[in-house]
N, C-alpha and C positions, 0 to 999 in steps of 0.2 A: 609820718609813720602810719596814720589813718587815713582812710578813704576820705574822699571830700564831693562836696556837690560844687559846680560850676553854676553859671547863670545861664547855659547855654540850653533853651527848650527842643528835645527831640523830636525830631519826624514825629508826628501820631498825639506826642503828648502836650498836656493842657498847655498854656500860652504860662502859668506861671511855674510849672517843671521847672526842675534843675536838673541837671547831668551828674549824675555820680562818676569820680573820679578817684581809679585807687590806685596806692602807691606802687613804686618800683617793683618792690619785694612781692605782693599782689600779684602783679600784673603778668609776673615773668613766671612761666609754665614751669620754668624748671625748677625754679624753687619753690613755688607754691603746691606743682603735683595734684592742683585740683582737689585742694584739703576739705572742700566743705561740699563736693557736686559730684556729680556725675561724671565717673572719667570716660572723656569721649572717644569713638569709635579712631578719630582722627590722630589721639596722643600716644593709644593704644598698638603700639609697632612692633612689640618684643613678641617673640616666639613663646610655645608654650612652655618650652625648658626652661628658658631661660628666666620665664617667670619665676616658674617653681625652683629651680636653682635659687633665685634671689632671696623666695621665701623662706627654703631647707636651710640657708643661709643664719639666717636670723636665729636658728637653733642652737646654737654651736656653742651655749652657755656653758655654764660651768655649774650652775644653782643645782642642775639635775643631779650633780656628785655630791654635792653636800646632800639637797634632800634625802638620798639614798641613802648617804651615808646614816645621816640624822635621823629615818625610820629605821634602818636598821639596829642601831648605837641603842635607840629605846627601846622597841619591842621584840628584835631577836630575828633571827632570818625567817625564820617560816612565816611568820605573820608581816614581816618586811614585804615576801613575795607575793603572799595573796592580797595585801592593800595595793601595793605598786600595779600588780594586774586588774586589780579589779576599777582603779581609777584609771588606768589608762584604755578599759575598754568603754568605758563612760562616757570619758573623752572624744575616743575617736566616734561612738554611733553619735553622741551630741554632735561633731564638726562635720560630720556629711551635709545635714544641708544647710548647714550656714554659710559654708565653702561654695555649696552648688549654685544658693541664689545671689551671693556676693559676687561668685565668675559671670554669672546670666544676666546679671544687671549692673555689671560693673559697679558698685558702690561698696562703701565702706561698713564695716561692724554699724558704726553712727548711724547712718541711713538706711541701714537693712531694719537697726531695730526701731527706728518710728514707724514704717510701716507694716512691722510683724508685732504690732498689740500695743506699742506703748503711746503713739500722740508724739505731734512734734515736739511739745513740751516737756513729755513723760521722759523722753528719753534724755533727758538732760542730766537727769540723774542716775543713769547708765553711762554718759562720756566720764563723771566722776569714776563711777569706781572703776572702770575701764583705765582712766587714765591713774589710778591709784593703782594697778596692776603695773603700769609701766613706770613709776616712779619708784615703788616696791621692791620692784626687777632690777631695776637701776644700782640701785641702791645696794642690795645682797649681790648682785654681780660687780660694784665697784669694789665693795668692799672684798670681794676675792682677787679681784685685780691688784688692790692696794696689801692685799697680803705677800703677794707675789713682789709687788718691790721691795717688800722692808727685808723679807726674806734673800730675794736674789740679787739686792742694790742694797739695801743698808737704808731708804728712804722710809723716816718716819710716818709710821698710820696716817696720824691728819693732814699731812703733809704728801701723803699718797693718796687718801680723798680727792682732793683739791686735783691731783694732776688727772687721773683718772674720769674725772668730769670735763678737765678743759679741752683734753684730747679728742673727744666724740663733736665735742662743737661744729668745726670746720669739717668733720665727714658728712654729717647729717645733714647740711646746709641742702644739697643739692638736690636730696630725695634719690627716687626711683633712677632717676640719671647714674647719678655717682655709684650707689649702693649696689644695683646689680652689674658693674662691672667689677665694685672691690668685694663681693661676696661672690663671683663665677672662681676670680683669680686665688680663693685664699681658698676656696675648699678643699680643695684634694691633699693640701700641706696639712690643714688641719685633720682632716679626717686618719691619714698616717699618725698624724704625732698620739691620736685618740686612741688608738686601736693598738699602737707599740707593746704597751706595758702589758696587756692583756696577755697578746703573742709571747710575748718573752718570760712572762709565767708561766703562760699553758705549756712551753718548751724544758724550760729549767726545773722547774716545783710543779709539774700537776696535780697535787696532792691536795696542793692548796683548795684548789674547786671544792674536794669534796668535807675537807675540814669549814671549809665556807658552812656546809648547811650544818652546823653545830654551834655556830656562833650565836654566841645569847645575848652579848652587849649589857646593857643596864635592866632587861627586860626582867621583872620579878618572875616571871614564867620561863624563864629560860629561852631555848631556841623555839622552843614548841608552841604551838597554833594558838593561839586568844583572839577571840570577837572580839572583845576592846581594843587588842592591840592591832586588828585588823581595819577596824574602823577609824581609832588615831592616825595611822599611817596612811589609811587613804583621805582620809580629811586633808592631813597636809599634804598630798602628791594631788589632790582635788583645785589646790590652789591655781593652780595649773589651768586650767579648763579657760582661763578669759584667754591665754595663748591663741586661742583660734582668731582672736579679734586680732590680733600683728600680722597672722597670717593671710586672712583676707586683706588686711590693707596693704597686700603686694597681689592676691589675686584678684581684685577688682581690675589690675591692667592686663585681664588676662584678652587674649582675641577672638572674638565673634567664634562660637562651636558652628562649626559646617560640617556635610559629611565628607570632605575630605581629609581632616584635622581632628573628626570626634575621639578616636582612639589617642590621639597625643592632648588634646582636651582634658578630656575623662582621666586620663595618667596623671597628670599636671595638678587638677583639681584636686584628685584623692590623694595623690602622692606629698604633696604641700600643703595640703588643708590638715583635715585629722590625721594624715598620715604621720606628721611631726611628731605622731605620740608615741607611735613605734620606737623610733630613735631615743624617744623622751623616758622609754619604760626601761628602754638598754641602758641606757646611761646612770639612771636610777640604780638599778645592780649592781650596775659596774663600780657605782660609788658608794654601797654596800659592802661590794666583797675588796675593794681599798682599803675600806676605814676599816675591818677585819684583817686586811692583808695588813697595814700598819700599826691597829691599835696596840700593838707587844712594845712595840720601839719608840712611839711618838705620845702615846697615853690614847683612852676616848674622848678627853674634853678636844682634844685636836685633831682625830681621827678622821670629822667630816669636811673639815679643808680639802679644797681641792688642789693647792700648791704644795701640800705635804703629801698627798694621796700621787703625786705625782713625781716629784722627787724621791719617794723609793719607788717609786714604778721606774722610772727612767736610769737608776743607779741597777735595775737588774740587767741593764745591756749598754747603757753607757755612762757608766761611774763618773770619770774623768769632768765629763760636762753636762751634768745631771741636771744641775744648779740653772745653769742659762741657758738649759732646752727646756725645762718644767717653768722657769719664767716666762720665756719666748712665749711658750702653748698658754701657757694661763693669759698672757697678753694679747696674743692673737684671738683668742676666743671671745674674750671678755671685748672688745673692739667690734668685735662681730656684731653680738648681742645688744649692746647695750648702743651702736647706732641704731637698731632697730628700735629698740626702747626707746629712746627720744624723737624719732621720726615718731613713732604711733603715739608718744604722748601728744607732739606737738599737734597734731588731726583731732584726737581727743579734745584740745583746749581749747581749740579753736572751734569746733563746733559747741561747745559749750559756753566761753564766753559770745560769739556771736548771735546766741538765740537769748541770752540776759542782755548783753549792752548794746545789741544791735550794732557792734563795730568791729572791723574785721581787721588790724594792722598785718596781716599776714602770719602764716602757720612758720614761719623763722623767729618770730619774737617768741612763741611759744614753747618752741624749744628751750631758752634760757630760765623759763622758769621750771619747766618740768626737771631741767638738770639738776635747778638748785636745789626742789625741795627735796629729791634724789642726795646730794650733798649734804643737806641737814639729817637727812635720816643717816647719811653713813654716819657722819660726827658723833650724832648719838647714840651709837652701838647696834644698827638696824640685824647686826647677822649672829650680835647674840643671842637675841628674840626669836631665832628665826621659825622654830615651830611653833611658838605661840602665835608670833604675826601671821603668819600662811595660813593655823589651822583656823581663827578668824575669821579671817578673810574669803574664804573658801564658802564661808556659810553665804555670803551675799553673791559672791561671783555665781555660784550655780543656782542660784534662786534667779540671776537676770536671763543665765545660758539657756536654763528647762522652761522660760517662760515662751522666749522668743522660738526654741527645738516646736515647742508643743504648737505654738501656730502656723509653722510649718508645714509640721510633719501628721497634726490630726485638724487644726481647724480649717486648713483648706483645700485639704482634701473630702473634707466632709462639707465644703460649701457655708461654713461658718463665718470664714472671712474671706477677703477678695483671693481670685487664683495670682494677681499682681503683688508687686513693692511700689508700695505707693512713698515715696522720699520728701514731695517738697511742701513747703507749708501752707501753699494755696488752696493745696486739697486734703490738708488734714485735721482733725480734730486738734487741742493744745492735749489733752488728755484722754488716752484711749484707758477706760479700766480693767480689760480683757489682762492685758499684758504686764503694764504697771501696777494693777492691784495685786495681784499676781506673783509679783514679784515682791512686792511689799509685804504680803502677808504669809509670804514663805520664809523672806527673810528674817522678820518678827520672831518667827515662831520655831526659826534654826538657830537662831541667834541665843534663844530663851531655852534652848535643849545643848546649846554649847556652853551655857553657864549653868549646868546642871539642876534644868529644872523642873527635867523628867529622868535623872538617874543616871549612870554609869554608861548604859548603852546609848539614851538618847543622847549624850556629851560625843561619845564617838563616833555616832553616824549620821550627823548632826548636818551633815553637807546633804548628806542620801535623803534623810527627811526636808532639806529643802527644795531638791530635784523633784520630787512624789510630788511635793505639795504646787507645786507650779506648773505642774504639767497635768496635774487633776483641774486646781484651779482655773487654767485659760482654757479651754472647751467648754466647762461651767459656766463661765463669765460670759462665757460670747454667746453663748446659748439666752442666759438672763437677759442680756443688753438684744440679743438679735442683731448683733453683727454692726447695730448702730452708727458705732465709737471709729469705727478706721477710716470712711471718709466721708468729710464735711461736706466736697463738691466733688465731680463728677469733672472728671477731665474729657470735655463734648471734641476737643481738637483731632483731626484727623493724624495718624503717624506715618506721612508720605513716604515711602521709602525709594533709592531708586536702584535698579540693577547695572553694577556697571563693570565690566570683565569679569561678569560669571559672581560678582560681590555687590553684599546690599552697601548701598550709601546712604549715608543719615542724612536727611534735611539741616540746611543752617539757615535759625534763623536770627534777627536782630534784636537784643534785649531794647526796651525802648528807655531806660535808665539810665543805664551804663553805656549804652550804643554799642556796645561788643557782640560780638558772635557767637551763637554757639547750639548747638545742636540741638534737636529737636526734643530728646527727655530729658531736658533742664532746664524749659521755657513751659510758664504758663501763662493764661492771661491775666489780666490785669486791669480790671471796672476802673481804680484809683487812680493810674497812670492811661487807661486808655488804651492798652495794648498788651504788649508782649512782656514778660518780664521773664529774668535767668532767675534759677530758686537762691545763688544768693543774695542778688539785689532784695527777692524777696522776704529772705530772713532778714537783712541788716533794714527793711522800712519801717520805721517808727509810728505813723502818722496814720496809717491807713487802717489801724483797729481791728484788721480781719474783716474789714466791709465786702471782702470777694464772699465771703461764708456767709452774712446776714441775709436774712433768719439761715442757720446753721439749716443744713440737711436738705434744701426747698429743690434741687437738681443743679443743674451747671448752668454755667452763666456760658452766654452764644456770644463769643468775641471770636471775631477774624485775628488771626498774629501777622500779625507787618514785619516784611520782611523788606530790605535795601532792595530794590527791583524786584525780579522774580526770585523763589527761591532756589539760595543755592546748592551744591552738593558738594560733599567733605571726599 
């Protein structure tokens, strides 16, 4: 199940080398998706739509109806709308360039953030909560799925956990293969079934719309405006904000920007990246003015389900079979999302166990535990929590988003850090404090105003003070440190490119490790083996102490990369 070393010494390296050899699961592109590297020019075949299809995909939850529902139900609709907007614009200027340098460098959330301030190491504690956003999700979107059977089948709660987990398994197996053909084929039936109920108010009862903006819910303030209750409700619609890290783990396979393609590039990238937040603030309302179109008939404490929200939606135009068209849709939806959820937890864990145990069994084992601890949280009531979980949460998610936005978007453009994403651990520091302090002391100090330790207001905008404080903080730090901290060595190797029917071709060359293939920004060299090495052989080597960095900082080490004969081109 784990990688293994042979006795076999590679071209180049020392006489007592060994070969690393990894398993099936490993080895096969199609399930692995290239969970811990750089996904290459050569895997990289899907159209720009088709990407961003795959990603807009992965939206089609259902948590956005509850949310809505749930800030509305507390604070009343006016203050429901200006949190809902005011986090979804957050959102989207935050995902521009996460999205930008995730498509340009094909890499993942993981690998964007060690090179944008945290350290190879730093970021380890970024695949957690990353990957606690995807078990989170899981979790609040099974448990809507398992509402919808007990509901539309008569199958008991814990008893609808269970199945709801086992069914994502076998989808998720296959990655970006699988998933962007069963998310192209199910949009357009989902997007109908989403939109029905609305049509068929706005037709029968338009009235409704405008009895909407009077609804007060449980809000001591009634319908009308409150700071607090506008801060509450973006705090938890805030929760939200790691969502961009799913979406880049579908635009990393986006295709080389040219100028013939940059106009369906640029679409793709905006449209899939921050743009999910768009759809993400509609649906939000949409499950507002639900739980208000219902809460007469169904009570508040059930108004933010989204399988009752949908069951009178669907009885305003088709009574008869309400029941297993409101299942179907919660079904279909919930399938949608939460394969993307366990695809991105399992990338998550696997960059995370791989930089602690230096062993890599493959990003498919990982799946099974992301589901279970997913399954534990439904058993134990993860969606009655649900605004207290989310508004929590929120305060650390935007302390990692504002740290990594702000070395983007001000420290390299002001020449504070490299104009690159530097990903692999040959050339990075284990700790950058630019990004990771950063982070850490924004989170501290959100976390210490979410437990009311500055007052009514700092509890509610408790997320917005962690944003400030990480985006003041990383400009400061890189300033202090002098840019220091992001890279240990200096990658001296040339980046051969070749032109070939009008397209650049990447360099292939031979990890001296592994003896496998692979292109040329996922090889660096290698003092310890003598040569070439791919950044993951790099992460999983034990042995070698970081001697390519000793003394840390002194320039780049002058190694030739060996390549099988000449090099080749992909």
């Amino acid at each position: 199940m784990t990688e293994t070393l042979g006795n076999q010494a590679p071209p180049g390296a020392d006489a007592g080398a060994k070969t690393r050899r990894y398993n099936g699961w490993t080895q096969n592109t199609t399930l692995e998706d290239y969970s811990l590297r750089y996904a290459p020019k050569s895997f990289r075949r899907w159209t720009p739509y088709v990407v961003a299809t795959t990603a807009l995909g992965g939206i089609a939850y259902l948590a956005d109806f509850a949310i809505g529902g749930s800030i509305a139900i507390s604070n009343g609709f006016s203050s429901a709308l200006v949190a809902i907007l005011a986090a979804a614009i957050t959102i989207f200027l935050t995902g521009i360039p996460i999205s930008y340098y995730s498509a340009k460098y094909s890499i993942d959330m993981d690998l964007l953030t060690r090179g944008a301030g945290f350290g190879y190491l730093g970021s380890t504690l970024t695949s957690v909560i990353y990957a606690s956003f995807t078990f989170i999700f899981f979790a609040l979107e099974g448990s809507i799925m398992a509402q919808a059977l007990e509901l539309g089948l008569h199958i008991p709660l814990a008893v609808g956990y269970l199945i709801c987990s086992l069914i994502i398994l076998p989808l998720v197996f296959y990655g970006m293969t699988a998933l962007s053909k069963m998310q192209v084929w199910t949009q357009p039936v989902w997007l109908v079934l989403m939109v029905a109920p609305f049509v068929s108010v706005a037709v029968q009862d338009p009235g409704k719309f405008s009895q909407f903006t009077h609804f007060a819910g449980n809000s001591p303030t009634g319908s009308s405006l409150s700071l607090i209750g506008v801060g509450a409700g973006a705090g938890i619609a805030l929760s939200l904000i790691a969502q961009i890290g799913e979406q880049v783990d579908y635009l990393r396979f986006m295709p080389d920007k040219t100028p013939e393609n940059a106009k369906k590039w640029w679409g793709a990238v905006l449209s899939a990246g921050p743009g999910w937040v768009i759809l993400g603030a509609v649906k939000q309302i949409g499950g507002a003015f639900l739980a208000f179109y219902i809460a007469g008939s169904v009570g508040l404490a059930k108004a933010n389900e989204p399988i009752q929200q949908y069951l009178s939606g669907f009885k305003t135009f088709a009574a008869p079979v309400a029941l297993g068209l409101a299942t179907f849709f919660v079904i279909l939806s919930q399938i949608k999302i939460n394969t993307t959820n366990a695809y991105s937890g399992s990338l998550s864990w696997s960059n995370f166990f791989s930089r602690l145990t230096h062993r890599h069994p493959g990003r498919v084992v990982y799946i099974f535990l992301n589901v279970g601890i997913a399954l534990a949280l439904m058993e134990g009531g993860v969606f009655g929590l649900l605004n207290t979980v989310l508004g929590f949460y929120s305060n650390v998610a935007i302390a990692w988003i504002g740290a990594v936005v702000a070395d983007l978007v001000i420290n390299k453009p002001l020449k504070l850090s490299p104009s690159y994403i530097e990903f692999k651990r040959a050339h990075l520091y284990n700790f950058n404090p630019v990004g990771f302090g950063s982070m850490l002391i924004a989170s501290a100090i959100s976390i210490a105003a979410y437990f009311n330790a500055f007052g009514d207001y700092g509890k509610a905008f408790s997320p917005f003070i962690a944003l400030f404080i990480a985006m003041v903080l990383s400009p400061l730090l890189a300033v202090l440190t002098k840019g220091k901290y992001y890279i240990a060595r200096t990658d001296d190797q040339d980046e051969p490119l070749f032109l070939e029917n009008g397209l650049l071709s990447a360099t292939i060359l031979t990890c001296t490790v592994c003896t496998e293939d692979f292109e040329r920004p996922d090889i660096a060299g290698c003092p310890f083996h003598a040569g070439a090495i791919c950044s993951l052989c790099c992460s999983l080597e034990k042995d070698c102490h970081d001697s390519c960095k000793q003394p840390a900082g002194t320039g780049p080490v002058h190694l030739g990369l060996p390549t099988v004969g000449a090099a080749k081109q992909s």
